[in-house]
C-alpha positions in Angstrom: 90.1 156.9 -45.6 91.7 154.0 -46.9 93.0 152.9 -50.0 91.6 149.5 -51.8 92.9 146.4 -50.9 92.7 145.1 -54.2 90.9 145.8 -57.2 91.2 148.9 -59.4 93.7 151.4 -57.9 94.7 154.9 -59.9 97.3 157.7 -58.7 94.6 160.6 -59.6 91.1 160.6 -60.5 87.8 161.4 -57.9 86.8 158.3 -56.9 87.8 157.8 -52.9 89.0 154.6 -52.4 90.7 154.4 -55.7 92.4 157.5 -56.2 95.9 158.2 -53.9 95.4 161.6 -55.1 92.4 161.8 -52.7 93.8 159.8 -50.1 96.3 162.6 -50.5 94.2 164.9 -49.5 94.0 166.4 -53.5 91.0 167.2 -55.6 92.0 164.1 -58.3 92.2 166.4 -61.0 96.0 167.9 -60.4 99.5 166.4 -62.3 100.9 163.8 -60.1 103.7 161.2 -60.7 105.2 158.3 -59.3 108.2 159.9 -58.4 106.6 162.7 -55.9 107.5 162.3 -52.7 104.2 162.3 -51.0 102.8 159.9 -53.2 106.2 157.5 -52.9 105.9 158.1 -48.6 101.8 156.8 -49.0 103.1 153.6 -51.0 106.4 152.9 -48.5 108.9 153.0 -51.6 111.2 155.0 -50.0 113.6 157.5 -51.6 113.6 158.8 -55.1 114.9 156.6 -57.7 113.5 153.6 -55.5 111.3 151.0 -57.8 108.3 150.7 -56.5 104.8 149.6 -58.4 100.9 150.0 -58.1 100.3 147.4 -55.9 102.1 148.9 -53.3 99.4 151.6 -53.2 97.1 149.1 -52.1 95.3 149.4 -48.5 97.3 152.6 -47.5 96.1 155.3 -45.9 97.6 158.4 -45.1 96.4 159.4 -41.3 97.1 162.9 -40.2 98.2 163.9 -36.5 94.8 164.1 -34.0 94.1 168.1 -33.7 91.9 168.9 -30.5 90.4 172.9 -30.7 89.4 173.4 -27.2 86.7 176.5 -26.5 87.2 177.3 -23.0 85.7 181.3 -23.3 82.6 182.9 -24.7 83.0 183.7 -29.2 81.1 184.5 -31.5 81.7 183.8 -35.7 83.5 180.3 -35.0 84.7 178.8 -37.8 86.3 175.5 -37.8 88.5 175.5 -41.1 89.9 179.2 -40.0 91.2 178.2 -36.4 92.7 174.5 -37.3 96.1 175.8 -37.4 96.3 179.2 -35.6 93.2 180.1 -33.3 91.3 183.5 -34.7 89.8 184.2 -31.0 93.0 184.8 -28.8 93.3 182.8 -25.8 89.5 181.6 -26.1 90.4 179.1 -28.4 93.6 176.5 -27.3 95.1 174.2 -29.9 96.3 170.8 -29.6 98.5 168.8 -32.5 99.6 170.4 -35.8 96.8 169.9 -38.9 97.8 168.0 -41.9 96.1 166.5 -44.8 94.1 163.1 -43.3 93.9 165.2 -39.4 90.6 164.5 -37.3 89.9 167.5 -35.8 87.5 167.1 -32.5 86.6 170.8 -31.5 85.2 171.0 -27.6 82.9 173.3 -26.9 83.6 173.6 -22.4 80.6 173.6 -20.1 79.2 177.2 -19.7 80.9 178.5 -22.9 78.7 180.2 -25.3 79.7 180.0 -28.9 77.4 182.6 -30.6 76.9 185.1 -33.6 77.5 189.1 -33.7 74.3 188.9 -36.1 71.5 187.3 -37.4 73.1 187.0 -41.0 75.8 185.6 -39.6 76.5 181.9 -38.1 77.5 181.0 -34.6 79.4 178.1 -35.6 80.8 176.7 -38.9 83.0 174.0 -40.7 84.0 176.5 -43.1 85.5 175.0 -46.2 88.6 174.1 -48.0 88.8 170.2 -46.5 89.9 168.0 -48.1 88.5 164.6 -48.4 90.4 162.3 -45.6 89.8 165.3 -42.9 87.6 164.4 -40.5 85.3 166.8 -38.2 83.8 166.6 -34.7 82.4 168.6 -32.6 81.8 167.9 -28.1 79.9 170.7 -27.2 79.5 170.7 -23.7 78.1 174.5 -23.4 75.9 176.4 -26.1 75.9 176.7 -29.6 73.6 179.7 -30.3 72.3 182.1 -33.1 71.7 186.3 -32.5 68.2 186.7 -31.7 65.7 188.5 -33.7 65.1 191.7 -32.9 61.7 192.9 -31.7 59.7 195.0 -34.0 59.0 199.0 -33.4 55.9 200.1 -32.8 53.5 201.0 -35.7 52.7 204.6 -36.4 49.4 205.6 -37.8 49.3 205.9 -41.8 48.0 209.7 -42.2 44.8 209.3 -43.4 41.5 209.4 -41.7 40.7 205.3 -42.8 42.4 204.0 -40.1 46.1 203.5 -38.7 49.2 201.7 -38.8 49.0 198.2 -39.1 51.1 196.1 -36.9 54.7 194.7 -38.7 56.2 191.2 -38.2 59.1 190.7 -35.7 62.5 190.0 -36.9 63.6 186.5 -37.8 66.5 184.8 -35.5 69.5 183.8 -36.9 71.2 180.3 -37.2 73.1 178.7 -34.9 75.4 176.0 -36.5 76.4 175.4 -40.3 77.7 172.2 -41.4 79.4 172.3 -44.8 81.4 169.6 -44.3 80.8 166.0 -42.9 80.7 166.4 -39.2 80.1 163.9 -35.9 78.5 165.9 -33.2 78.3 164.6 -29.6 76.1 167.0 -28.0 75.8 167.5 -24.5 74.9 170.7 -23.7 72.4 172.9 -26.0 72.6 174.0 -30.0 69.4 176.6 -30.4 68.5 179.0 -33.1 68.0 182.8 -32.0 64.9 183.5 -31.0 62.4 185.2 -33.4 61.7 189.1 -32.9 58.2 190.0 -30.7 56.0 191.7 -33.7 54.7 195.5 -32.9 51.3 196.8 -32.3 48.9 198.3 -34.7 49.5 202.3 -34.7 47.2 204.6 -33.0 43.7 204.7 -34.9 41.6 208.0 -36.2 38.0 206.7 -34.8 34.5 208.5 -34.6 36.7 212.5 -35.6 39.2 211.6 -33.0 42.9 210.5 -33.4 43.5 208.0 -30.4 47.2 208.9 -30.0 47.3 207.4 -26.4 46.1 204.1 -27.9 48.5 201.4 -29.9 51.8 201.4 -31.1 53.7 199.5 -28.9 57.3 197.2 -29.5 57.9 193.8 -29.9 60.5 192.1 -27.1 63.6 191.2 -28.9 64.2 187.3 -29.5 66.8 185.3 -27.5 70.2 184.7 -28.7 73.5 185.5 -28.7 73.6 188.4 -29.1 70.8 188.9 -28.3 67.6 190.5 -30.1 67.0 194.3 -28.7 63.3 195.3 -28.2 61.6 197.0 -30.0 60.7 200.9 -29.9 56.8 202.5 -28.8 55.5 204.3 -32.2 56.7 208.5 -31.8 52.7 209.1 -32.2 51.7 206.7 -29.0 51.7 208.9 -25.8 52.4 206.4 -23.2 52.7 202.9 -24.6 56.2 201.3 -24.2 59.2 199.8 -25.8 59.9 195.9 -25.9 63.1 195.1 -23.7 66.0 192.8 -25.4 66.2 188.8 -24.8 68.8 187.3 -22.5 71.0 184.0 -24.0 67.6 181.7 -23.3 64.6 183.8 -23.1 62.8 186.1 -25.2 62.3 189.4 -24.3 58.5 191.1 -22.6 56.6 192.9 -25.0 56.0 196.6 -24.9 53.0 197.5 -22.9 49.7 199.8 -24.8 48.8 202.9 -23.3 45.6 202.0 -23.2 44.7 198.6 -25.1 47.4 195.2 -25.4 50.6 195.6 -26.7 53.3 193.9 -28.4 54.4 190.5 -29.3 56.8 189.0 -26.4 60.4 187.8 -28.1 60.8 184.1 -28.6 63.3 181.7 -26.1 65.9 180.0 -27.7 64.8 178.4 -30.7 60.6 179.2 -30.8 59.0 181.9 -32.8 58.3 185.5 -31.2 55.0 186.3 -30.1 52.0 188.1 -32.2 51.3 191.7 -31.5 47.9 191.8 -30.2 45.0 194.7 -30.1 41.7 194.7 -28.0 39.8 197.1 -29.9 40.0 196.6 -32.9 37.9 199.8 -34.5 40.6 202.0 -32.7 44.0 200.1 -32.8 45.1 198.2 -36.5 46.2 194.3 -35.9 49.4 193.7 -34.3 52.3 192.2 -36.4 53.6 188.7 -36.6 56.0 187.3 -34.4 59.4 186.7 -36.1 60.4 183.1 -37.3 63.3 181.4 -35.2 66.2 180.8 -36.6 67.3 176.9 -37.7 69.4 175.2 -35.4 71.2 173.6 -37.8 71.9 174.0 -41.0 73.3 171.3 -43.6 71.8 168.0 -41.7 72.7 165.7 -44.4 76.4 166.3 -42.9 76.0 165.2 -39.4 76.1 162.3 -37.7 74.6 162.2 -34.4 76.2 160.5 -31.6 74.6 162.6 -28.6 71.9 165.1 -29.7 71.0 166.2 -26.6 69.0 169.6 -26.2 68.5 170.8 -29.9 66.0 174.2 -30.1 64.7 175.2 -33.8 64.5 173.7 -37.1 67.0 171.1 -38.3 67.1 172.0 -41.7 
């Protein structure tokens, strides 16, 4: 940022532009005098005791040292605020310059590198907050920006009474790949996906005609894809001989556990796209199946980015 060339000029107050206690990199709120020394450095009055005036304020700018953060190994949890000074992630995560008030930070992502999440409540990659108004952010990602995928749903069991059986449950929802809380350029080369949504289950065995069909129904959803990725689900305990769901990979969802007898569970969503539906044939003997899961967004906090490259983008932008 840059001060005003002319017109109205104040040492505090929130209006950017105006206030040198922004352009400080301050909240405009704070004491601040004519005599501190960040203030007299920003105007060029040199040392204390110096006379120096207002309209030496005007078109300053106080530009912090360039800070790359270069991401040259798989993570998980990144957060950009956290690592601008000392990296959280060992020798995954290099750092170039030394941050100061008025820094643009350019985080690179490398080709091949996976920047994901340990869980779905948790995001792959974030601005974090605590910047101050001349900071600015941007992100090259080269590799993959991912959310943990949802996991796959376990089978239904039947419900106990002689009315029917279990009805199929909903996957579980992917999680978010990238958080913007902060104004941030993204130049996007390689891919920025949601996880995957969860496969949902199949409807629990069914009491038809006098006769509990306990080889019928009750198997898992695949888990959604991610990273990490979403595990699959489990058959129902009262299915003899339908399977389990297997877990997605970093792209693709994961295959849906098979029915002894009848269909089977929901497959797990790819990157991005919504897990599949469990699914019944008969429908007198085996409940519904379940939902898939939702994917999780993509991004999160558009209103902050600016899009120089958006490349390959999977799930909502929300």
């Amino acid at each position: 940022m840059t001060l005003n060339a002319s017109g109205p000029i104040s040492l505090a107050g929130t209006i950017v532009g105006q206030s040198a206690q922004i352009e400080l990199g301050g909240t405009g709120t704070t004491v601040i005098t004519m005599n501190d020394t960040n203030l007299r450095t920003l105007a060029g009055a040199g040392s204390s005791g110096t006379q120096w005036s207002m309209n030496d304020l005007f078109g300053k700018s106080i530009v912090g040292p360039p800070v790359t953060i270069t991401i040259s190994s798989n993570i998980q949890n990144f957060n950009i605020y956290n690592n601008r000074i000392t990296s959280q992630h060992g020798s995954a995560v290099t750092i170039s310059g030394s941050y100061s008030s008025g820094s643009t930070i350019t985080v690179v992502v490398n080709s091949g590198v996976v920047v994901g999440s340990s869980s779905t409540g948790l995001y792959g990659f974030d601005t974090g907050t605590g910047w101050g108004v001349t900071d600015i952010l941007k992100l090259t990602n080269n590799g993959y920006i991912v959310g943990a995928g949802g996991a796959g749903r376990d089978g239904a069991d039947f419900n106990q009474v002689t009315t029917g059986g279990g009805g199929g449950l909903p996957g579980f929802q992917g999680g978010i790949a990238l958080r913007a809380q902060k104004a941030l350029s993204i130049t996007n080369i390689g891919t920025i996906g949601g996880g995957g949504g969860g496969g949902g289950c199949q409807g629990g065995p069914q009491y038809f005609n006098g006769v509990w069909f306990y080889t019928y129904g009750g198997a898992g959803g695949g888990g959604g894809a991610g990273s990490s990725s979403g595990i699959g689900g489990q058959p129902s305990i009262y299915s003899s001989g339908s399977s389990a769901g297997t877990a997605g990979t970093l792209t693709t969802g994961g295959a849906a556990g098979v029915g002894a007898a009848y269909g089977g569970g929901g497959a797990g969503g790819n990157l991005g796209q919504t897990g599949g539906a469990g699914n019944t044939v008969i429908i007198d003997v085996i409940p519904g199946g379940g939902a898939g899961g939702a994917p999780g967004a993509s991004v999160y906090g558009s209103a902050n980015i600016t899009w120089v490259t958006i490349g390959t983008v999977l799930g909502p932008i929300i």
